[in-house]
KOLZA-474186 format. One record per residue (C-alpha): x, y, z. Coordinates in steps of 0.2 Angstrom, whole numbers, plus 5000, padded with zeros to 4 digits. Each point is the difference from the previous one (the first is absolute). Layout:
# KOLZA-474186
XYZ/...
***
This chain:
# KOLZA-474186
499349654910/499149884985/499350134990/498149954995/499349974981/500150184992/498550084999/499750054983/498350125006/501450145001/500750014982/498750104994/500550145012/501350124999/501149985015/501650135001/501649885008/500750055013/501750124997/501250095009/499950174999/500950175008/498250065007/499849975017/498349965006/499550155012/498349915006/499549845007/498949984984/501250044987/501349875006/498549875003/499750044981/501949974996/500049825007/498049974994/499849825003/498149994993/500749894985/500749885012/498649995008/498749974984/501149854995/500449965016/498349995012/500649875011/501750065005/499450175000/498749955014/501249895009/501250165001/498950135002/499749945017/501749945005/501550095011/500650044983/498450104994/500150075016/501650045002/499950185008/498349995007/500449855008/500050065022/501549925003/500750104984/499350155007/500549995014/501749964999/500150164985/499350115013/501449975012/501350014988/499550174995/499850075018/501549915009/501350014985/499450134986/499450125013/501449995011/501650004989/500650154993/500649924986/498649914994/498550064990/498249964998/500349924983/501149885009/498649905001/500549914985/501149905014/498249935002/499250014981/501349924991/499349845006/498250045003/499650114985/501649984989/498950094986/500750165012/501650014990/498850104989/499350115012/500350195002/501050055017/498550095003/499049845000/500849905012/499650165012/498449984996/500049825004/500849995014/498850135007/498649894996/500949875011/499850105015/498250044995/499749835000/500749945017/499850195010/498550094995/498950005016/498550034986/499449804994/499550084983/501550094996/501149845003/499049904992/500150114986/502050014999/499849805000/499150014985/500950114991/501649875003/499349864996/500050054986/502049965000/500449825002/501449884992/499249964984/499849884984/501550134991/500950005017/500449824999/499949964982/501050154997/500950125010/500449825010/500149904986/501649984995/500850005016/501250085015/500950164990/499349964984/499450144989/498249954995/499750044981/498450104998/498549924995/500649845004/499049875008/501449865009/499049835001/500549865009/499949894985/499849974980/498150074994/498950054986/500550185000/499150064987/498650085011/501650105009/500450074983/498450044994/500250105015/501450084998/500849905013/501749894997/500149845009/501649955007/500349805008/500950065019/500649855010/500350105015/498150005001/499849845007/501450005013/500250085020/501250114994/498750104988/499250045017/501450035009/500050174988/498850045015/500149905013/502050025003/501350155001/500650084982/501449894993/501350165006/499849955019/500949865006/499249835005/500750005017/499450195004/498049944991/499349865010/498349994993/498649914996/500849924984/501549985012/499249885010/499449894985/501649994994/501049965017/498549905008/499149924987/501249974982/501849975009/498949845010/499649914982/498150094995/499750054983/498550095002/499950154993/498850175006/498749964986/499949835006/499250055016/499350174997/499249984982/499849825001/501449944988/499349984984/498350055004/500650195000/498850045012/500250205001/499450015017/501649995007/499749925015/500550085017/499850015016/498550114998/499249854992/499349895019/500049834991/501850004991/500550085017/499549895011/500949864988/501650085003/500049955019/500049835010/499450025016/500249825011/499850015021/500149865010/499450005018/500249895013/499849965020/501549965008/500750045020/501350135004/501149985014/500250165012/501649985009/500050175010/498249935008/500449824997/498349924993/499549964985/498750104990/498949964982/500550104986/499850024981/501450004986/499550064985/500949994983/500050124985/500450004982/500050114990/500549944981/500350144984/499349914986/500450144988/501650054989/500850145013/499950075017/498150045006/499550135004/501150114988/499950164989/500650134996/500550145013/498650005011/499749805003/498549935005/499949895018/499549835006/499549985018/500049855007/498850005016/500049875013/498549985011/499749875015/498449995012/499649895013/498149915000/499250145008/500750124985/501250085010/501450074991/501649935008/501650034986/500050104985/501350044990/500550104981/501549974988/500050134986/500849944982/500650144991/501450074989/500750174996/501550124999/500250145019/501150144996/501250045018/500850165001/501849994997/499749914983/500650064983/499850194998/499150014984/498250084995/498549925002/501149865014/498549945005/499449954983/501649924994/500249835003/501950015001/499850145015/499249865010/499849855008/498949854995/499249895011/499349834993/498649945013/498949924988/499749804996/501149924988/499549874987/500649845004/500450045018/498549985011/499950125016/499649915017/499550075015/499849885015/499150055018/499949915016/498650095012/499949925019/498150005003/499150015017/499549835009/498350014998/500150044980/498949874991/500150054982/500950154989/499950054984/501050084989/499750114985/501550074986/499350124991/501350054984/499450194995/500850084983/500150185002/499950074983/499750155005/499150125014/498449984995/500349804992/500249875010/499849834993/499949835014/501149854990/500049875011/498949975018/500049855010/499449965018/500449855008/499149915018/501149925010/499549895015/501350035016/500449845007/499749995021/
***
């Protein structure tokens, strides 16, 4: 993450560095005030603005996020007996890790909001509780601090961890020191996140940084997680997802060939038209697709065929998805169906470097001139998001 040219506008102020402290924030505000990013931003605009509206400046609010928070409180918090609200920091660690700060209370109050958010039957009050989280986000200090340094690495206070050798006489004047980190420019800086804590065994974790590791590094490819997502050297602090259509759509392939040809019906003994048609579907990104964390999105691949008068004659759906399902007689521990090591993971995603292909052979009636088919490839990013990355429709002329 190239820092820019420091901004020397903010000498003049007084800016207090960020420090550890035994205070707990008790309110949304105060620990939003602990983590004030308003200098990064004032010598910063452009990373700011790319961030402020990326999954990482969004990183509670987002609905997926939501979503997924709300479940975990009601299935795991609400119905183990061992478990408490301020559990939640299963979730915040990675979302908000500014919530090692937090009061107990806090987090309660947090994950109250959550279910505001998502259940209120009132618009206004849960648009309200949305406001008030977003608020909470994985910020400038999140990274360049509490994630600085690296996997079980104590950040020092009022460090900010840079990716490379600058002019930190603006940090200074600041009050800030600035520390060269090399971890910030590699996958595993964001396998802090987007991986299981270094405690639980590779074999028991498959995750999304799994996938670039098994399926992506161990074939020969050096790209890293910046490469792609920020841009490489660009730093682009957008971080570019799935929620973003154009660098979706680039991650998938989709190729269908189709084609007249006769099919032989030996219970009836004639010969018939048909259609084959042939699809690919090729990953061009660094690990599984879809993926994420423990509620993955879906593609659904959906196959259409019609003859020349429009009618509808085959149709068929292949769902890409992976994620862990808990079965009863699994490990006895609390929160099973939360621990990745009490259940079983089931990879139905496309690789990289491993095109899917699918292959159909449809008889057609003897008085069908002309078909066409339609794929239609549909990312579901969420309930309410739904993003179309590839569509083709094909004509094909039935030979008499």
């Amino acid at each position: 993450m190239r820092l820019i040219s420091i901004c020397i506008l903010l000498l003049s102020v007084a800016i207090l560095p960020y420090t550890i402290s035994a205070k707990k924030a008790t309110t949304i505000d105060e620990l939003v005030e602990m983590y004030n990013i308003k200098p990064c931003a004032q010598c910063h605009p452009d990373k700011y603005e790319e961030w402020k509206t990326s999954t990482m400046g969004n990183s509670v609010v987002d609905p997926r996020v939501l979503m997924g928070m709300r479940s975990f409180i009601r299935l795991a918090i609400d119905e183990e007996k061992s478990l408490k609200r301020e559990d939640l920091t299963i979730c915040l660690n990675c979302h908000i890790p500014q919530i090692k700060d937090a009061a107990p209370e806090l987090i309660v109050h947090i994950g109250n909001l959550v279910l505001t958010a998502v259940e209120a039957k009132d618009e206004i009050k849960r648009e309200e509780a949305k406001k008030e989280l977003s608020k909470l986000n994985l910020n400038c200090l999140g990274c360049h601090n509490l994630k600085g340094a690296g996997s079980n690495v104590q950040p020092k206070a009022g460090v900010i961890y840079v990716p490379d050798d600058i002019d930190d006489s603006a940090h200074r004047k600041a009050g800030y020191e600035t520390q060269k980190s090399d971890i910030l420019k590699t996958s595993e800086f964001c396998a802090q996140c987007h991986h299981c804590p270094p405690e639980v065994p590779w074999k028991d974790c498959p995750t999304l940084y799994t996938t670039y590791i098994e399926n992506f590094i161990h074939k020969g490819h050096k790209e890293t997680c910046q490469d792609c997502h920020m841009k490489g050297a660009e730093a682009i602090h957008k971080f570019f997802g799935p929620n973003n259509p154009d660098f979706l759509k680039s991650s998938i392939s989709l190729s269908v060939n189709a084609r007249p040809t006769k099919y032989i019906n030996i219970y009836e003994n004639k010969k018939t038209p048909a259609v084959v048609i042939k699809i690919e579907l090729k990953n061009n990104a660094g690990h599984v697709i879809p993926h994420g964390c423990i509620f993955s999105p879906k593609i659904v691949m959906n196959l259409t065929v019609k003859d020349q008068d429009s009618k509808e004659i085959f149709s068929r759906q292949k769902e890409f998805t992976v994620g862990d399902l808990y079965f009863k007689g699994g490990k006895s521990v609390a929160m099973a169906e939360w621990d990745v090591t009490a259940t079983e993971h089931f990879d139905l995603g496309i690789k990289p470097d491993q095109p899917f292909y699918s292959t159909f052979i449809i008889p057609l009636k003897t008085d069908t001139k002309a078909v066409d088919v339609e794929v239609i490839l549909k990312y579901f990013y969420s309930r309410d998001e739904i993003f179309t990355i590839g569509e083709t429709v094909q004509k094909v002329i039935i030979e008499n």
